[in-house]
Each structure stands twice: as C-alpha cells, then as structure tokens.
C-alpha positions as semicolon CSV with decimal commas, in nm:
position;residue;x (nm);y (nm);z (nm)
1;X;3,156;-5,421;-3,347
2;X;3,085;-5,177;-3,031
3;X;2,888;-5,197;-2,761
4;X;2,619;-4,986;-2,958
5;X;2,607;-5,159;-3,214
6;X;2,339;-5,440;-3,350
7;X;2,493;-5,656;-3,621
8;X;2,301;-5,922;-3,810
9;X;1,997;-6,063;-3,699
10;X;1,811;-6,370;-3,754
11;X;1,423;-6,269;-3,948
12;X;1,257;-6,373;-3,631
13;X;1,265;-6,509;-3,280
14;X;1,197;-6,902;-3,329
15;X;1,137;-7,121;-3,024
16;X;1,188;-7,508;-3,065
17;X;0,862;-7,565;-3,117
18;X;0,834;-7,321;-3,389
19;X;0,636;-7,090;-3,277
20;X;0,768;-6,663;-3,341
21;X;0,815;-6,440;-3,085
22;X;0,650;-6,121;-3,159
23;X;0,520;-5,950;-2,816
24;X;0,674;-5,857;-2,517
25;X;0,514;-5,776;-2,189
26;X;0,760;-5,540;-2,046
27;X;0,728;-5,471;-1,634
28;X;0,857;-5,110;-1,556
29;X;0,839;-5,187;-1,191
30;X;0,679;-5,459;-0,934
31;X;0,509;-5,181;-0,729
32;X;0,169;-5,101;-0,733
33;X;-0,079;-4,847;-0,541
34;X;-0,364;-5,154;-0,547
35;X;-0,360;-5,484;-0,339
36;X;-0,606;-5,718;-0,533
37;X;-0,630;-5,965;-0,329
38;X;-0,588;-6,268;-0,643
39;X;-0,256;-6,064;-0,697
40;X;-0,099;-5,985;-0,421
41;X;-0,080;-6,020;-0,064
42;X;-0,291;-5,804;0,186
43;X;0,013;-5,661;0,425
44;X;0,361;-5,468;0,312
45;X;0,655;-5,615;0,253
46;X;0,930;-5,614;0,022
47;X;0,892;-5,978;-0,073
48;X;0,494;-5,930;-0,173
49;X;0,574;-5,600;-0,400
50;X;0,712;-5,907;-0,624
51;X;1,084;-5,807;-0,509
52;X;1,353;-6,025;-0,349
53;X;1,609;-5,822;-0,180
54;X;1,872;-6,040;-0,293
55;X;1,822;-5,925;-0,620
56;X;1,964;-5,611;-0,784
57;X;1,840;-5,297;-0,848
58;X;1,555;-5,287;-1,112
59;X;1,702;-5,165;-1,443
60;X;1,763;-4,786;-1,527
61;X;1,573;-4,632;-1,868
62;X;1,919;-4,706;-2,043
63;X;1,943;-5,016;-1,942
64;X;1,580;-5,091;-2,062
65;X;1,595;-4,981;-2,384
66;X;1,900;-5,120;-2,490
67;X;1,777;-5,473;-2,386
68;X;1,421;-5,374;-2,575
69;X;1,622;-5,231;-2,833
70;X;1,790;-5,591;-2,895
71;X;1,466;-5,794;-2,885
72;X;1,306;-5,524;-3,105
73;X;1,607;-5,563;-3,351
74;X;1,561;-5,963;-3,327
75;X;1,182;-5,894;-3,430
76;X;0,984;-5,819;-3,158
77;X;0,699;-5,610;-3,327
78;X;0,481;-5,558;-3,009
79;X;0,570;-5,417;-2,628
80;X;0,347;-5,370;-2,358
81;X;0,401;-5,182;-2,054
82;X;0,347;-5,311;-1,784
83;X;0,403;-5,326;-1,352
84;X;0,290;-5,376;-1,096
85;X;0,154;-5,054;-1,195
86;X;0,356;-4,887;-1,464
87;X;0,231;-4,492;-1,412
88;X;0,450;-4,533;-1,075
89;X;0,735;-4,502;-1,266
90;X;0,892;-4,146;-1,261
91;X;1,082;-4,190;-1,569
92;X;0,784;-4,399;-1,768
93;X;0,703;-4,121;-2,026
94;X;1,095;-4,080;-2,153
95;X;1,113;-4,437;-2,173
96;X;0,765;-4,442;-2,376
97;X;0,929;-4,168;-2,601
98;X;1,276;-4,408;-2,623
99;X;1,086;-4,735;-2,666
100;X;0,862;-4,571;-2,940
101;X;1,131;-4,437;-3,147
102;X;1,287;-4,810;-3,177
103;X;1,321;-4,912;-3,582
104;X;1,123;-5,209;-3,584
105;X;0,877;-5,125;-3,339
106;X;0,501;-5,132;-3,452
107;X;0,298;-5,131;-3,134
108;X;0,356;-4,981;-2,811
109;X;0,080;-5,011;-2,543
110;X;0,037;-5,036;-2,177
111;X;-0,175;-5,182;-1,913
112;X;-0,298;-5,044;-1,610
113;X;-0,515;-5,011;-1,292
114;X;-0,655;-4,680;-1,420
115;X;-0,613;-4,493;-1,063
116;X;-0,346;-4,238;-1,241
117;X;-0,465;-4,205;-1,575
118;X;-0,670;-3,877;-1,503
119;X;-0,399;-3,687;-1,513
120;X;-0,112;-3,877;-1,703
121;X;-0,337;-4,026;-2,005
122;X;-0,274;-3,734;-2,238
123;X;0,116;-3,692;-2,156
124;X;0,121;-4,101;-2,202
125;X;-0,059;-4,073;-2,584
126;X;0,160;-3,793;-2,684
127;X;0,485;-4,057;-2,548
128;X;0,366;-4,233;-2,822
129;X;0,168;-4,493;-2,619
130;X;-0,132;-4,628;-2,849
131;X;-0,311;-4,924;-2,673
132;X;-0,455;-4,912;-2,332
133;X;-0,565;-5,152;-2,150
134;X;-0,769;-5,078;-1,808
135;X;-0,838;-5,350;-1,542
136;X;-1,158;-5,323;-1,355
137;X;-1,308;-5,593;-1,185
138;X;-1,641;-5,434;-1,063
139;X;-1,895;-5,130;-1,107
140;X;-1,989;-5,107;-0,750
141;X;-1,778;-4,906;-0,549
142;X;-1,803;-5,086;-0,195
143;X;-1,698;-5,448;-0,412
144;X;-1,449;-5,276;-0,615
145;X;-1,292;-5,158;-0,267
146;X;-1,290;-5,513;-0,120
147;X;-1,105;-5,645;-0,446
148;X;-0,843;-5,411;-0,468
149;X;-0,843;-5,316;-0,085
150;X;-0,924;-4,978;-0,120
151;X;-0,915;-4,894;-0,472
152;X;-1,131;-4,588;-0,573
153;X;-1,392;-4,729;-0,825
154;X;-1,469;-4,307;-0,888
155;X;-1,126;-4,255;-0,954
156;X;-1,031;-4,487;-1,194
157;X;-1,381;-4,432;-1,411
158;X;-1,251;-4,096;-1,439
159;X;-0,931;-4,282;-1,618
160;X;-1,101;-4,444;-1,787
161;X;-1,318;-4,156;-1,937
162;X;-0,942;-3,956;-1,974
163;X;-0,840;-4,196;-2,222
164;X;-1,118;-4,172;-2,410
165;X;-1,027;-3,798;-2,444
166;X;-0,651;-3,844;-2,498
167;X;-0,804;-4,050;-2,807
168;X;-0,621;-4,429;-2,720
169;X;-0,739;-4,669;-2,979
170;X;-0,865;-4,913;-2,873
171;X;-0,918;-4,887;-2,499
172;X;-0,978;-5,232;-2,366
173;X;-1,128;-5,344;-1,992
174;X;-1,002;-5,627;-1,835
175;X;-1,242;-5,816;-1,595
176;X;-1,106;-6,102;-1,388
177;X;-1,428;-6,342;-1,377
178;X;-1,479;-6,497;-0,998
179;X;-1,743;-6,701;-0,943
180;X;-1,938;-6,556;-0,640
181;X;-1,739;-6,270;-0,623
182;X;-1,782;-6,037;-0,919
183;X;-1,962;-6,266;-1,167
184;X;-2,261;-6,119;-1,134
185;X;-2,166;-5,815;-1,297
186;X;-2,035;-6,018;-1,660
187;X;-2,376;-5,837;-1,832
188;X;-2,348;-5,477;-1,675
189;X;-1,952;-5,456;-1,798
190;X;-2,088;-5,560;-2,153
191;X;-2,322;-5,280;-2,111
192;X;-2,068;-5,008;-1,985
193;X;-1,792;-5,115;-2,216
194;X;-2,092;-5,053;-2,540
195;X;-2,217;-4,754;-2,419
196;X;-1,851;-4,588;-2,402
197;X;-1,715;-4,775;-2,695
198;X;-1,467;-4,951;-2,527
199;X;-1,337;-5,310;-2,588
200;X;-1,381;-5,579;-2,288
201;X;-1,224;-5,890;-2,192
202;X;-1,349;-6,134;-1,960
203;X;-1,038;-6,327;-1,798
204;X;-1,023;-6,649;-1,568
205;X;-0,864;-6,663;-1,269
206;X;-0,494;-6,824;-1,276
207;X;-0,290;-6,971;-0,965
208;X;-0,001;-6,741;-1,055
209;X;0,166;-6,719;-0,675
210;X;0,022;-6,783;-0,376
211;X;-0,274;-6,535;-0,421
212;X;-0,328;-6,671;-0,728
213;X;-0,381;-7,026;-0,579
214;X;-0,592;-6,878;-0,324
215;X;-0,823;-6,759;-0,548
216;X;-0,889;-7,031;-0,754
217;X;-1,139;-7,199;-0,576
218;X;-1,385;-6,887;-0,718
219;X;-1,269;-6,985;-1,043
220;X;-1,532;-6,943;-1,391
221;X;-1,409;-7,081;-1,707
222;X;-1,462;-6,949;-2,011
223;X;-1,801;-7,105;-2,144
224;X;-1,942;-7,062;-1,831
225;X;-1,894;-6,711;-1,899
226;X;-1,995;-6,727;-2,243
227;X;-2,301;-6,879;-2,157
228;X;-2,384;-6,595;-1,900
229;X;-2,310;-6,359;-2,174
230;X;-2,538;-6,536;-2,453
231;X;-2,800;-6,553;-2,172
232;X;-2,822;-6,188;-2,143
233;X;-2,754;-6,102;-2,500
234;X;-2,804;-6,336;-2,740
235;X;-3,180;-6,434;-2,733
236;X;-3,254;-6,094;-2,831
237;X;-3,297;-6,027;-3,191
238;X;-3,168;-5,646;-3,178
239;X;-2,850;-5,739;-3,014
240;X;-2,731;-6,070;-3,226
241;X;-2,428;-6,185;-3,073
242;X;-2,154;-6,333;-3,310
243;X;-1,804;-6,444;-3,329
244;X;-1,539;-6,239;-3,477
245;X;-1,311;-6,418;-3,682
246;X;-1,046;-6,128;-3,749
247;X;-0,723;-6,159;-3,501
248;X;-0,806;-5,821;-3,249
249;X;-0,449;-5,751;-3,165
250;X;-0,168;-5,943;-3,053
251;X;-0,319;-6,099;-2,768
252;X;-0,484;-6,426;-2,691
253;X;-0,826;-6,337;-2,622
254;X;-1,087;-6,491;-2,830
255;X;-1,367;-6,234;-2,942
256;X;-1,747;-6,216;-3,035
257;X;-1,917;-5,897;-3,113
258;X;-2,300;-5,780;-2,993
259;X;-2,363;-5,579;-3,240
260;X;-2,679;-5,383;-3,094
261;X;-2,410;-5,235;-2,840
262;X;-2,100;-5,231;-3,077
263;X;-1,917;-5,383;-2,821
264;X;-1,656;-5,682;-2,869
265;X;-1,620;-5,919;-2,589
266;X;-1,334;-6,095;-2,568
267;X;-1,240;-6,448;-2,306
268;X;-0,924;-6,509;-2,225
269;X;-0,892;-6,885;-2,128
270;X;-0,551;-6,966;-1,971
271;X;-0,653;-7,250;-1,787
272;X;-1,003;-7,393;-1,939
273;X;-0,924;-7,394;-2,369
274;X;-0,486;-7,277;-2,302
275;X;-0,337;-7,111;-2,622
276;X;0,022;-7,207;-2,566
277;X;0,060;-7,367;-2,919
278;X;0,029;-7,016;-3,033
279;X;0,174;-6,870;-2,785
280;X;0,404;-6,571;-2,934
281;X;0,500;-6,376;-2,611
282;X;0,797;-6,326;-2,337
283;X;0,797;-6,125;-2,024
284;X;1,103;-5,934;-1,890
285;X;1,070;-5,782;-1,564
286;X;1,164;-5,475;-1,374
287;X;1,466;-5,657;-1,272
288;X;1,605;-5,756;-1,634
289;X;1,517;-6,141;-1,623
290;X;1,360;-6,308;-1,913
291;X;1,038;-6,485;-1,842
292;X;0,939;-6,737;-2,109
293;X;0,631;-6,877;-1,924
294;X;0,344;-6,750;-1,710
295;X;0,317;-7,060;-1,588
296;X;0,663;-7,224;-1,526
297;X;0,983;-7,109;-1,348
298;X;1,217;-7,055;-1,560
299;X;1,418;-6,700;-1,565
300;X;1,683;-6,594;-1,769
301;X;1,912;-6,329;-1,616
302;X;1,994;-6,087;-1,917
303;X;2,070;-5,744;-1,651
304;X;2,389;-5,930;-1,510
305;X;2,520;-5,968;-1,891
306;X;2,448;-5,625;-1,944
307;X;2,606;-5,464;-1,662
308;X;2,937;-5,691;-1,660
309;X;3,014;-5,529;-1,992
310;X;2,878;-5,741;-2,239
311;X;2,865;-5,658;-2,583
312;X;2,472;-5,624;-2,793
313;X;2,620;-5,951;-2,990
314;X;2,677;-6,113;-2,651
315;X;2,348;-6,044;-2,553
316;X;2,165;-6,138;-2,865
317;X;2,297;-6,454;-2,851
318;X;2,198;-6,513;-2,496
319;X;1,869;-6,405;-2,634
320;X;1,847;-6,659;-2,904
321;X;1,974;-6,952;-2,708
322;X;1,680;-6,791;-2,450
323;X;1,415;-6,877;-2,660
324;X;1,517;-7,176;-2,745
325;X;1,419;-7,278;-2,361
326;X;1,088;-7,139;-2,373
327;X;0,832;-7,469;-2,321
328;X;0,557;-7,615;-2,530
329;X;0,315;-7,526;-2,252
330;X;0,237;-7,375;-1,912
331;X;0,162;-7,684;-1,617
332;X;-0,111;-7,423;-1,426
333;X;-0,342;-7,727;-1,514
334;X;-0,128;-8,004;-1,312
335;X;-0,058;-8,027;-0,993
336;X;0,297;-7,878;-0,976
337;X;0,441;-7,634;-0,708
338;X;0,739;-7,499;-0,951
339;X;0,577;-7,182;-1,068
340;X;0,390;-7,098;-0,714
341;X;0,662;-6,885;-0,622
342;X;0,572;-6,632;-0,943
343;X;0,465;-6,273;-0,809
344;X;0,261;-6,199;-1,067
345;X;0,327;-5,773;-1,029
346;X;0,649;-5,900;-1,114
347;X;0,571;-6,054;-1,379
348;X;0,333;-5,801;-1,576
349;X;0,072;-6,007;-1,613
C-alpha cells in the first residue's frame, strides 16, 4: 500500500466506552484578531496566541487534509473550522474546497468572531462551507468592546448580515452567558436572532486555561438562563415557548423554540447538566495534535507521524488506538489543575 493510499477501515470510530466519533473541531490556526478576555490573555505573546515555541510549525494545507482525509475515511461525517480565528488563514478557502471534496464528508462548517465575514462570507459558501456559526457576546457596542478588547460590535453585525446574503444555512449566534457581565442582554439576543432568522445558543462559561478560570466566578448555568428566558417569553400566549425534541445538528446544545419569533434557542451546559456520555467529538489543532477532551490533558501527536514518513495505515492505526484513550468525562467540575494549561484558541473551542 502507498503513502496515498487508505486501505480498510473499521465502520466507525469507537471509544471504550462506546460512544462513535462523528465530529471534528478542526483549528486552522491559534491566532486571532479578538482578545476576549474569558479566552485569552490581555497582552501579546507567543505563549497566549495558544502557541508554545517549542512546538513545530502548524501544519501546511497538505498536511491537513491528509490527516482529515484519514479521520474522514475512519467515519468522521462532520468538520468544523475552527481558530483562534479561522478567516486569518491565507490558505483557508483552498483548504475549504480540499476538505469539502473528501468522500465521506457530509458537513463542513465553521465558527467565527464575525469581524471578516463582510467580505470573505460569499468566497467561504462557494468553498463549500455550509454552517456558520457567529460568536457575539453583546449588542452594545461600548460592552462588546470591553469583552473582546476592542472588537467592533458594527463590524461584525455587518458579518453577520453578509452571511445571511451568501445564503449559510443555518447561521447560529453563540452567546457566552456571564452573570453581571452580559446577562442582561439573554432576552434582546432572542429578539435579534428572531427578527433575522438566525439560530442562538446561550453557552456557560468553562475554566478552559487560565482565562477561563478567571472568569468563572461570573458564571450562569443553564436553568438560570432558561428561567430568564421563560421569564421574558414564556408567559405570553403569542410567543409559547417549547422544547424541540429533533437533534439540531451535531452539536450538544439542547434547544426550545418561541414560536411567535421563529427563533430556536439553544443552552449549551458543559459544566451545570455535562453531555460527555454522548459525547461524539475530537479536536485537532493547528499544530496536528489530537485532543480527545475539552476538559483533560491529554494530546496525541499525529504531525510528528506524518512528517517522519509514516504511511496512511500507520497513521490510522495511531488513530484508532487514539480513541481508544479518549475518557468517559471531562473533570472541569472537580478541583483538578491538569487541564488549566489548555489555550482554548488552540483548541477551537
């Protein structure tokens, strides 16, 4: 068999817990033009852009696609792209066009601050991108500054309205819920997400690296939220407010729909109700290491493999046994220090 070659595979990725591995969450690069400050640290330096200069190069579009192509080919159904912020990567449309053409592949999407999209979310849907997600914390400009330390809320609602245009289905907003901070706003981003058709999650604060800790002591779980949200919405009889029992995507939100504004609202509750027994997800970052858990640190180093020669059956195997590793459940609700070291732009969320 040559290098270029995928032999056999197994039906499906299998963990030893049983669960399938179906999505990946792939990180193009651990650079981003935003600093928000539950993600990463307020002042340059090469450590807090999620990089360690011990560490080689991040991977070139070959290299990318021939690892994606092997998870793909082992029956991974779903990638998202993801940074840092992905539309700083030159080269991210060819490798949108590469990763979409994979056999196997049903879903391509990608996640992103926004702050680009006016001009690069029609070149990104004709890559063959599909999905979009947004993230956007807050509607007022002077908070959405402080959040992202300097962010340009006008900006990125003109991204926003750009992939509308470019005809993304669905567009989804993410909103990272802190208490005191930006929950204020939970029933004015149900309201903008309605009026422009758009999909919204709600998502609690995690202590992914030391921002993430940081932040934790503004920290709303998820029926707090839902209550806010059935405060607003649900004692009126025009806008009944109901859950949706249909899976929405590959993702672990949970959803209910207000159906006087169309909108579906989905929670995302790592910490408060965790969804690790059905977890089916892996991240593998800019740097060509496999992460099997948000919330532990274990890596597996698949980049070296591939650039000391080794063959795709090499590599699949190395996969497979990969997998195999990945644990029953993250520890961000114990008090462990082992994951505190995650960057979380290097980790794609």
């Amino acid at each position: 068999m040559t290098m270029g070659e995928v032999g056999p595979a197994p039906l499906a990725l299998i963990d030893s817990f049983g669960r399938t591995i179906r999505y990946m969450r792939l990180s193009v690069t651990d650079r981003c033009n935003f600093r928000c400050h539950y993600c990463r640290p307020a002042h340059d330096s090469v450590m807090c852009e999620g990089r360690d200069p011990s560490k080689q190069a991040a991977m070139s579009l070959a290299e990318t696609v021939r690892l994606v192509r092997l998870f793909v080919a082992l029956g991974v159904a779903h990638i998202r792209l993801t940074g840092g912020e992905p539309l700083l990567r030159r080269d991210l449309l060819p490798l949108a066009i590469a990763l979409q053409a994979l056999p196997g592949l049903e879903d391509l999407s990608l996640s992103t601050n926004g702050f680009l999209l006016p001009s690069l979310a029609l070149p990104l849907r004709q890559s063959g991108v599909q999905r979009i997600n947004i993230s956007l914390d807050s509607l007022d400009p002077d908070a959405f500054a402080t959040i992202t330390r300097g962010g340009d809320l006008k900006q990125v609602l003109q991204g926003i309205d750009a992939a509308v245009t470019a005809g993304f289905q669905p567009i989804k907003i993410n909103m990272v819920v802190m208490g005191g901070i930006n929950d204020h706003e939970i029933p004015a981003m149900v309201t903008f997400a309605g009026q422009r058709g758009l999909m919204l999650r709600f998502i609690e604060a995690m202590p992914v690296g030391n921002e993430g800790r940081a932040i934790m002591g503004h920290f709303m779980p998820a029926t707090v939220i839902m209550e806010r949200i059935q405060q607003h919405f649900g004692v009126r009889s025009d806008l009944p407010y109901q859950p949706v029992t249909e899976p929405i995507g590959a993702g672990p939100a949970r959803y209910h729909h207000i159906a006087g504004l169309g909108v579906d609202v989905g929670i995302i509750s790592a910490l408060s109700q965790h969804f690790c027994d059905s977890c089916n997800r892996v991240r593998l970052t800019a740097q060509g290491e496999l992460v099997l858990c948000l919330g532990r640190s274990n890596r597996v180093d698949l980049l070296t493999l591939l650039r000391g020669g080794s063959s795709d059956q090499v590599l699949r195997d190395h996969i497979v046994a990969a997998i195999r590793q990945k644990p029953r459940q993250h520890e961000f609700d114990r008090q462990s220090s082992q994951f505190v070291a995650h960057s979380m732009p290097s980790l794609g969320g």
